[in-house]
C-alpha positions in Angstrom: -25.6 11.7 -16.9 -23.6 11.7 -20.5 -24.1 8.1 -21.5 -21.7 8.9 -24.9 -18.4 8.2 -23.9 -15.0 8.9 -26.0 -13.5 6.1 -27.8 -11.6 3.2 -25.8 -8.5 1.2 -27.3 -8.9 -0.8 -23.8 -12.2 -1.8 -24.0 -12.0 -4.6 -26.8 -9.1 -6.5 -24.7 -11.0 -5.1 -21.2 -14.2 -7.3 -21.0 -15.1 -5.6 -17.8 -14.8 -1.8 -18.8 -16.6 -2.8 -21.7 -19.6 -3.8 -19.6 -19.1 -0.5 -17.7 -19.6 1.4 -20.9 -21.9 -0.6 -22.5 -24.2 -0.5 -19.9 -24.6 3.4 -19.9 -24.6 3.1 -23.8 -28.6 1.3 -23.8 -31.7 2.4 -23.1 -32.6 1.0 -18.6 -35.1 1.9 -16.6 -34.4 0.0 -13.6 -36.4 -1.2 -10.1 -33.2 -2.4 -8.8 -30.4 -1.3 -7.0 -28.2 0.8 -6.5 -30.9 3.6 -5.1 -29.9 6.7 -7.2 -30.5 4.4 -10.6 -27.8 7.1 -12.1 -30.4 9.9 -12.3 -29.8 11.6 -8.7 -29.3 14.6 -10.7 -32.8 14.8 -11.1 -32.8 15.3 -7.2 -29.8 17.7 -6.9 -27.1 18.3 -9.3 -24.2 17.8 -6.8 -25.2 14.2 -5.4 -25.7 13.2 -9.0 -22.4 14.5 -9.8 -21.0 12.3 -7.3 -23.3 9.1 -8.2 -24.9 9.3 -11.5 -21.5 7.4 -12.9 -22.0 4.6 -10.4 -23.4 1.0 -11.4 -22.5 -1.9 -9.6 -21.7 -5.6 -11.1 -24.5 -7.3 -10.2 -27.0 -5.9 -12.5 -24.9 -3.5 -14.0 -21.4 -4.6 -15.3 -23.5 -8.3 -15.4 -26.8 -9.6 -15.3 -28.2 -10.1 -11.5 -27.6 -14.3 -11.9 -24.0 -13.3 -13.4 -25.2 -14.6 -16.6 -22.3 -13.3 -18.6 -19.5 -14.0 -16.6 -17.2 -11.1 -17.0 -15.8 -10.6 -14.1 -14.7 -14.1 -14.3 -13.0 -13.7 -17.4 -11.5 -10.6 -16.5 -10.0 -12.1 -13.5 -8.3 -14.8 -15.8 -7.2 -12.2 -17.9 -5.3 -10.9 -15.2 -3.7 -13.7 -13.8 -2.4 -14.9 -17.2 -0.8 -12.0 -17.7 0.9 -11.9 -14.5 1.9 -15.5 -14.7 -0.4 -17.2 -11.5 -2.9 -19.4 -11.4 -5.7 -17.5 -9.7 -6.5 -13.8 -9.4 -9.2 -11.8 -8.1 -10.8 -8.3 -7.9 -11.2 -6.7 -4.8 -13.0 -3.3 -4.1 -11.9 -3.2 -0.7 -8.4 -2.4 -1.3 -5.2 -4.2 -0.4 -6.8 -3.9 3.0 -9.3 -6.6 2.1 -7.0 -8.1 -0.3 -4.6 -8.6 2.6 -7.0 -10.0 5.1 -8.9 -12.4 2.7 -5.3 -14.2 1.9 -4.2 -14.2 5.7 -7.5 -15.2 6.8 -7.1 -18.4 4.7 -3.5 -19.4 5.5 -4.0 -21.6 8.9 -5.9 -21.6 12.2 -6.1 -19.7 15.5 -3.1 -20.1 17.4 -0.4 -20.6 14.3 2.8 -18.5 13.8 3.3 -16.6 10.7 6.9 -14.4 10.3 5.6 -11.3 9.7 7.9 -7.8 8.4 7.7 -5.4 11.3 7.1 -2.9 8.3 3.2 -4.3 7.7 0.7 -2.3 6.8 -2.3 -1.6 9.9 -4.5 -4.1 7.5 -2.0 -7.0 8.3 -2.1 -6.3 12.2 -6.0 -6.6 12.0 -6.1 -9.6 10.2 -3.6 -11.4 12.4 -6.2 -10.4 15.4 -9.0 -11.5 13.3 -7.3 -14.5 12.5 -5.8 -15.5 16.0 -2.1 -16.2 14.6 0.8 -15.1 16.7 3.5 -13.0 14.4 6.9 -13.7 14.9 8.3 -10.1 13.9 11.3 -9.6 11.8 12.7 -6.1 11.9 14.5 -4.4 8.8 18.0 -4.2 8.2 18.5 0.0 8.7 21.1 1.1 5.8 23.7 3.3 8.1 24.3 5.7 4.7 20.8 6.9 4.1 19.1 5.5 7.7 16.0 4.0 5.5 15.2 0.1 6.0 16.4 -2.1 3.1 14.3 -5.0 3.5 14.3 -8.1 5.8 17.7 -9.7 5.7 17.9 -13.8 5.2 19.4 -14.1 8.7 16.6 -12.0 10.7 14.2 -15.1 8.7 16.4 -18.0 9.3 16.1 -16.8 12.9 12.2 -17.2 13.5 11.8 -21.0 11.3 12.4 -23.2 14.0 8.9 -21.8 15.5 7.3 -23.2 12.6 5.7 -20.3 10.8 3.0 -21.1 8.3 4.2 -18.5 6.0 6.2 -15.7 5.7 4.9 -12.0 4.8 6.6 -9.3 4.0 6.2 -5.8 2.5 7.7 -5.3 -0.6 8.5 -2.2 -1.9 8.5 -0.5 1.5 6.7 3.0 1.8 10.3 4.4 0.8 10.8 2.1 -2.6 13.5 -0.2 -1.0 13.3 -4.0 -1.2 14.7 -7.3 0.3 16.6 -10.0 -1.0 13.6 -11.5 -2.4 15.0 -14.5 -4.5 16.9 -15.8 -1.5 13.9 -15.1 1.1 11.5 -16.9 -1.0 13.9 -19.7 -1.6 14.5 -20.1 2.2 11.1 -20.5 2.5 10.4 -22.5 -0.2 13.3 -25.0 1.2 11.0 -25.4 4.4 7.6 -25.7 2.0 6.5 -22.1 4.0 4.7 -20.0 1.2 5.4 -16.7 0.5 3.0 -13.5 0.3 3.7 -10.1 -0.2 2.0 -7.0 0.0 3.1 -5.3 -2.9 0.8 -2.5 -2.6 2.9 0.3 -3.5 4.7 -2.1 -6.7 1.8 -2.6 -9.0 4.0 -1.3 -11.9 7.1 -4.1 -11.1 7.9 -6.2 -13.4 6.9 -4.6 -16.7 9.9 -2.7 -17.9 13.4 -4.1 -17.7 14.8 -1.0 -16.0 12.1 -2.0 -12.7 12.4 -5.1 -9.9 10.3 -8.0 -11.3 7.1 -8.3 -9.7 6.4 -11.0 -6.8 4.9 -14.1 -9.0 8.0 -13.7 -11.3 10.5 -13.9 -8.4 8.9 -17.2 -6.9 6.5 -16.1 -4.6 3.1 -17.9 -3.6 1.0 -14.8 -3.5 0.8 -11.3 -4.6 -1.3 -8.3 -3.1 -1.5 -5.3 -4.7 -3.0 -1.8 -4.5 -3.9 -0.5 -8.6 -5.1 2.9 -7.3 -1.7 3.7 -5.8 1.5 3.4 -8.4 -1.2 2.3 -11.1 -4.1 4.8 -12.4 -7.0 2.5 -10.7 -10.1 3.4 -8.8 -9.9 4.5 -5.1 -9.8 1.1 -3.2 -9.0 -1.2 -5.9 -7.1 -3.7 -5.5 -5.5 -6.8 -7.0 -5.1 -10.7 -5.4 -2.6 -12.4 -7.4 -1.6 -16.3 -6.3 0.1 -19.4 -7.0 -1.1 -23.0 -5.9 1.7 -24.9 -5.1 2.1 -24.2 -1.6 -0.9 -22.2 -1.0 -4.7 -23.7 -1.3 -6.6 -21.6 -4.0 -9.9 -22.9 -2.5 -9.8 -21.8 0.7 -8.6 -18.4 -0.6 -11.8 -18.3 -2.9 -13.9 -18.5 0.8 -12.2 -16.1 2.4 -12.0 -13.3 -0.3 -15.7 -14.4 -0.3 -16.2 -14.2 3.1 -14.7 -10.6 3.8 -15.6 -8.8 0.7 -18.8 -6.9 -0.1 -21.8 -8.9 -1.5 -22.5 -5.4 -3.7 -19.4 -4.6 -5.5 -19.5 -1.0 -7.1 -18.6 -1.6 -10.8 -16.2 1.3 -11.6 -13.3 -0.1 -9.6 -13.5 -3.2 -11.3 -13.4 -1.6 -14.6 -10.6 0.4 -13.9 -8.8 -3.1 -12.8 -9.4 -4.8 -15.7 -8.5 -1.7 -17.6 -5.2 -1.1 -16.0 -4.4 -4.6 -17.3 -5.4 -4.0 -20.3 -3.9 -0.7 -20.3 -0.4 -2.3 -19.2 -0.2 -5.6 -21.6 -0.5 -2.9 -24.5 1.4 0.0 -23.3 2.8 -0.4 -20.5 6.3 -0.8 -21.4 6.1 2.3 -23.2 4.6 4.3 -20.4 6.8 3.2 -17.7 10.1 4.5 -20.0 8.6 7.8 -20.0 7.8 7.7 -16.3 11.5 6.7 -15.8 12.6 9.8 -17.8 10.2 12.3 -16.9 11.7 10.9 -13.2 15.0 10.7 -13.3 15.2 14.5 -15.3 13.4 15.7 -12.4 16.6 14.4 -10.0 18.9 15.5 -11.9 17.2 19.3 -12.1 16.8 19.6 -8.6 19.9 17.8 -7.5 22.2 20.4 -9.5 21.2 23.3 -7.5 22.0 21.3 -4.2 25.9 19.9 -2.9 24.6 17.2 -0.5 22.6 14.2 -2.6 19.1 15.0 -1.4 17.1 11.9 -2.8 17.1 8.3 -2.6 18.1 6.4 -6.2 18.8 3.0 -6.6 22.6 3.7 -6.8 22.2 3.8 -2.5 21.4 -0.2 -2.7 22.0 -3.2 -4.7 20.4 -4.0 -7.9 17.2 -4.5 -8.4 16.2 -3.6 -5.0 15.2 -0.1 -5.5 12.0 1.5 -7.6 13.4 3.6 -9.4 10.3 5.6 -9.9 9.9 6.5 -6.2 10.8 10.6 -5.2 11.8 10.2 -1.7 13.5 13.6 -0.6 15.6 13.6 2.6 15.1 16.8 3.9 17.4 15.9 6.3 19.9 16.4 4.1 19.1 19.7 4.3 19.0 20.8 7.9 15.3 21.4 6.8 11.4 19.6 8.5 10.0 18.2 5.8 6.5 19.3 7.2 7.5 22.4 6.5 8.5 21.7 3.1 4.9 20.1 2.8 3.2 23.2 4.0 5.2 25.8 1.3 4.6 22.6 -1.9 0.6 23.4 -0.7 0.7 27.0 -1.5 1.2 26.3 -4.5 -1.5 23.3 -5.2 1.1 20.5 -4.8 0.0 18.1 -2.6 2.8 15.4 -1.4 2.4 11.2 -0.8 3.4 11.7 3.1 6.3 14.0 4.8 7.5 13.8 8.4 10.3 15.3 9.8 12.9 14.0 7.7 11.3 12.9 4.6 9.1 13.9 1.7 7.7 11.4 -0.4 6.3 12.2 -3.8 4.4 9.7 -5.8 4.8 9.5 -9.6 2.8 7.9 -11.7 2.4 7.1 -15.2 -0.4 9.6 -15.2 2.3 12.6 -14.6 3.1 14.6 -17.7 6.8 16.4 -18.4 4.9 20.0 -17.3 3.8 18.2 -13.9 7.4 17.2 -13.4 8.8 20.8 -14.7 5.8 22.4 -12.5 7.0 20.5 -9.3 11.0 21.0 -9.5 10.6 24.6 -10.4 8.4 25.2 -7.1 10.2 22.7 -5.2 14.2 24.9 -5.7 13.5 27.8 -4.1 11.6 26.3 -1.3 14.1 24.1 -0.9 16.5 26.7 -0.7 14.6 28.7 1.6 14.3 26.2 4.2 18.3 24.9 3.9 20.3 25.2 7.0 22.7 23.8 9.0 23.5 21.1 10.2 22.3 18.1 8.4 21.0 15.2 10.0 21.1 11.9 10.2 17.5 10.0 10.8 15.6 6.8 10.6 11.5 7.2 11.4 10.2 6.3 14.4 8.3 3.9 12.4 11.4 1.8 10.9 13.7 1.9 14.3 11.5 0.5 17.4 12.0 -3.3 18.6 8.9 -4.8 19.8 8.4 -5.5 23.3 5.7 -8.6 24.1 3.2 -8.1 26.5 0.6 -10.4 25.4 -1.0 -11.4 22.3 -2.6 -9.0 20.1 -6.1 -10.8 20.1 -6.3 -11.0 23.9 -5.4 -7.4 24.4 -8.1 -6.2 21.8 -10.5 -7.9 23.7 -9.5 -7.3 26.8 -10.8 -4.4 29.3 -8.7 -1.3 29.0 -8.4 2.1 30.5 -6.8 5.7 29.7 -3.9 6.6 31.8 -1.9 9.6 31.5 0.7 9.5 28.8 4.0 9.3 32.3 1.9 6.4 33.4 1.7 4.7 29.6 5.4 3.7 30.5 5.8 0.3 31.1 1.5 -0.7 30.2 0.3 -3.3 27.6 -0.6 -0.9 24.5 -4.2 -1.9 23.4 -4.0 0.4 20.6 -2.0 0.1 17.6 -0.6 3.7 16.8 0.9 4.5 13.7 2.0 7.6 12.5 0.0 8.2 9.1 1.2 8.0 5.9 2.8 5.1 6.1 0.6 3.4 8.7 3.5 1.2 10.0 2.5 0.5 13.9 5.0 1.9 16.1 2.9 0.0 19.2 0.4 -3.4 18.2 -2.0 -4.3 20.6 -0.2 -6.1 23.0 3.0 -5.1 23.2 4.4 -2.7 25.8 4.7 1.2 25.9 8.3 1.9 26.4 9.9 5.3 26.9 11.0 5.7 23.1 8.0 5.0 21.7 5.5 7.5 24.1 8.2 10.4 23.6 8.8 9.3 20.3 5.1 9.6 19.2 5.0 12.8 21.0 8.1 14.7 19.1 6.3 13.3 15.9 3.3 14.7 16.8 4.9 17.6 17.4 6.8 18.2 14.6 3.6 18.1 12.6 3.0 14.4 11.7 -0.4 13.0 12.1 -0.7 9.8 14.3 -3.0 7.3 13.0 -5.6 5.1 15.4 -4.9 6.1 18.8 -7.8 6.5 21.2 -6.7 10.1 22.3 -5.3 11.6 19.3 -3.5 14.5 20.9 -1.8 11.4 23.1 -2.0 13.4 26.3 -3.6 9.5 27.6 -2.8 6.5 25.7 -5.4 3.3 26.4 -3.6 0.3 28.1 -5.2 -3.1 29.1 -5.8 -2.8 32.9 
C-alpha cells in the first residue's frame, strides 16, 4: 500500500486520524494482528485492495496496552463538542450503539415506551434485554399521509405503567420529528430519561437553518449513525449521553459488553474526523448542502402542478430536516419502484423507494453537478411515468396498530412452525418482518398476524419492495409459535 497520504487540515484537531495516518507513515514489520499486516497485496492484488488500508486500534491507531490513549481523548473531544458528559465510538453501528444503551437502562421484566417507528436494532435489544415495550404509534399527518412524530398525549397515555425510559426515533426515515421539548420535558417531570436514535440526524444542530440535535433539546442520550447523513465509515456510529438521569457506568459495561474486543481503526478515524471535520466547517458545509438542496426542489418542482416533495413548510417549525429528498410519487399517479428502476439506468442509486415514495439522501459530500446530474435525469422520468389519478398513501410500515400476543422474548424462544400464509391469520408472529429500507417492523415477535398486515406484506412485496427478516422471504409461509 501507498503509505504517503495528501495533506489533512483535520488531523491536528483529530487525535485519532492522526494515529491512522501516522501509523502507515513509519517503518512496521509486525507479528501481530490483523492477519494481512497491510501487505495482502503481496498475495493477490484484489484482497489487498480491499485490506491493505486496514489497521485496527489495538496495535495500530494505539499501542497494544493503549499506551497513548487516543481513543479516549478523541471520545472527549466529541462529547464536549456536543455538550454531554460521556461519549463513545462504536464500530458496530447505531445497531450496537442502540443495544449497549438499552441493555444498560433496567432489568428483565421493566417497561420502557417505545416509538412504534424503532429501528429492527431496538426490537432485538428489548428481547435481549427482557423489557416489555409499551408502543406509542405516530400521529399520521392527513395532508401528506407521513408520520409526524409521537404526539404528548399518545406518551402521557403509557406513564402510569411506569416506563423506565422513553425512546423514540428522531428524525424518522422520512425527516419528520416530534415535539421533542415537550416529550422530553414530560419525561423529565416523571425523572424517566430520554434516548433517541438519531441515526439518520447526525448533522442537527450545527446550522441555524436545521432542528437542534438531541443533547441540546434536553434529552439524556443520543445515538447516532455518522456513516449515514455524515461522511463516516460504514458502521460507524456515535453514543452521545448525559448523567443526570441515566448511569454513565453501567453504560460503559454494556457498550463494553456488546462491542467487539478488535475494533477496526478506520471507522474510528473517520469519527473522530467527522468531528473535527464539523467544529471547523461544518456550518459552512451544511449552507451549501441546504442550497445545493433546496435548488434542486425548486428545479424539479417547476415542471410539475401537484407539490411532489416533502419540505418543512408541510409541518411546524423545526420539526422537519430540511436536507431530506423525500419524493411522493404518489403525487404523481406513478410506483416509485419504478421510478427506482429508470434513476438505475442511469447510475443513480436511491436511499429506499416503495410504492409511494422515493427517498434520496443528500449529504454534505454531494456537489452542485451531482444535484444538476440527478434533477436533469429525474424530469423526464418523472414525466414518463405521470398518470392519473393521484393517490393518497401512508406505508404499511407507519399505519399498523400492534396486536399482543405474548411477549417478544418468550415467542423468540419459543417452538415455532411454518404455516401457509391463509393460516398466518390470527397466529403469534415469531418473526419480526419489516419491509427494507426503512426496517420498521410491521409484525415483532409476539404480536399477532392480522389480515392487513399478511396481505399488506404481500401487495408490498408485490409492488417490488424487499421484506426484510422473514423466514420464507417470498411469504408464501410465515413462522408462527405453535
Amino acid at each position: 500500500m501507498n503509505s504517503q497520504f495528501p495533506e489533512s487540515e483535520l488531523r491536528h484537531s483529530a487525535p485519532l486520524l492522526d494515529a491512522y495516518l501516522a501509523y502507515f507513515e513509519r517503518a512496521r514489520t509486525p507479528f501481530t494482528i490483523p492477519g494481512h499486516k497491510q501487505k495482502a497485496y503481496l498475495l493477490d492484488a484484489g484482497l489487498g485492495a480491499v485490506v491493505d488500508s486496514d489497521t485496527p486500534l489495538y496495535g495500530g491507531l494505539d499501542e497494544i496496552k493503549l499506551t497513548n490513549q487516543v481513543l479516549k481523548r478523541a471520545e472527549e473531544l466529541a462529547a464536549k463538542f456536543w455538550g454531554a458528559d460521556y461519549a463513545r465510538f462504536s464500530t458496530g453501528g447505531s445497531t450496537h450503539a442502540n443495544q449497549a444503551i438499552i441493555l444498560a437502562l433496567g432489568k428483565p421484566g421493566d417497561a420502557i415506551a417505545v416509538s412504534r417507528t424503532a429501528h429492527r436494532s431496538v426490537l432485538s435489544a428489548l428481547v435481549l434485554a427482557g423489557y416489555e415495550p409499551l408502543w406509542l404509534s405516530p400521529e399520521i399527518d392527513e395532508a401528506t399521509g407521513v408520520p409526524t412524530g409521537i404526539a404528548v398525549e399518545e406518551f402521557r397515555r403509557v406513564i402510569d405503567q411506569k416506563p423506565i425510559a422513553l425512546l423514540l426515533t428522531e428524525p424518522g426515515y422520512l425527516g419528520t420529528l416530534s415535539d421533542l421539548p415537550a416529550l422530553i420535558e414530560l419525561a423529565h417531570s416523571h425523572s424517566i430519561p430520554v434516548i433517541l436514535d438519531a441515526a439518520w440526524g447526525g448533522h442537527f444542530g450545527f446550522h441555524p437553518d436545521l432542528p437542534r440535535h438531541a443533547i441540546q433539546m434536553g434529552a439524556d442520550a443520543l445515538i447516532t449513525s455518522v456513516h449515514k447523513a455524515l461522511p463516516g465509515y460504514s458502521a460507524s456510529a456515535l453514543l452521545i449521553a448525559q448523567g443526570q438521569f441515566l448511569n454513565l457506568d453501567r453504560i460503559e459495561q454494556s457498550f463494553e459488553t456488546t462491542h467487539t474486543t478488535s475494533p477496526a481503526g478506520a471507522p474510528l478515524a473517520s469519527i473522530d474526523a467527522v468531528r473535527a471535520l464539523l467544529e471547523v466547517r461544518g456550518e459552512k458545509l451544511i449552507s451549501e448542502l441546504l442550497a445545493n438542496v433546496d435548488a434542486f426542489r425548486r428545479n424539479v418542482q417547476a415542471e410539475f402542478d401537484l407539490p411532489i416533495f416533502l419540505t418543512s413548510n408541510d409541518f411546524p417549525a423545526g420539526r422537519f430536516d430540511p436536507t431530506k429528498i423525500v419524493l411522493r410519487a404518489n403525487q404523481l399517479g406513478a410506483s416509485g419502484v419504478d421510478i427506482e428502476k429508470s434513476l438505475l439506468t442511469h447510475g443513480i442509486r436511491v436511499e429506499m423507494a416503495d410504492r409511494d415514495t422515493v427517498v434520496l439522501l443528500a449529504t454534505l459530500t454531494d456537489s452542485h453537478q451531482d444535484f444538476t446530474y440527478l434533477a436533469t435525469t429525474l424530469i423526464p422520468i418523472l414525466k414518463a411515468n405521470q398518470s392519473a389519478p393521484r393517490r393518497t398513501a401512508t406505508a404499511l410500515s407507519w399505519s399498523v396498530v400492534p396486536t399482543f400476543g405474548i411477549s417478544m422474548r418468550e415467542a423468540y424462544f419459543a417452538d415455532t412452525e411454518m404455516v401457509s400464509s391463509s393460516s398466518a391469520v390470527g397466529r403469534i408472529s415469531a418473526d419480526l418482518i419489516a419491509p427494507y429500507p426503512p426496517g420498521v417492523a410491521v409484525v415483532a415477535p409476539g404480536e399477532i398476524l392480522t389480515e392487513e398486515i399478511v396481505s399488506g406484506l404481500t401487495a408490498s412485496k408485490a409492488a417490488g419492495v424487499r421484506i426484510a427478516y422473514a423466514t420464507d422471504s417470498t411469504l408464501q409461509t410465515f413462522r408462527v409459535v405453535k
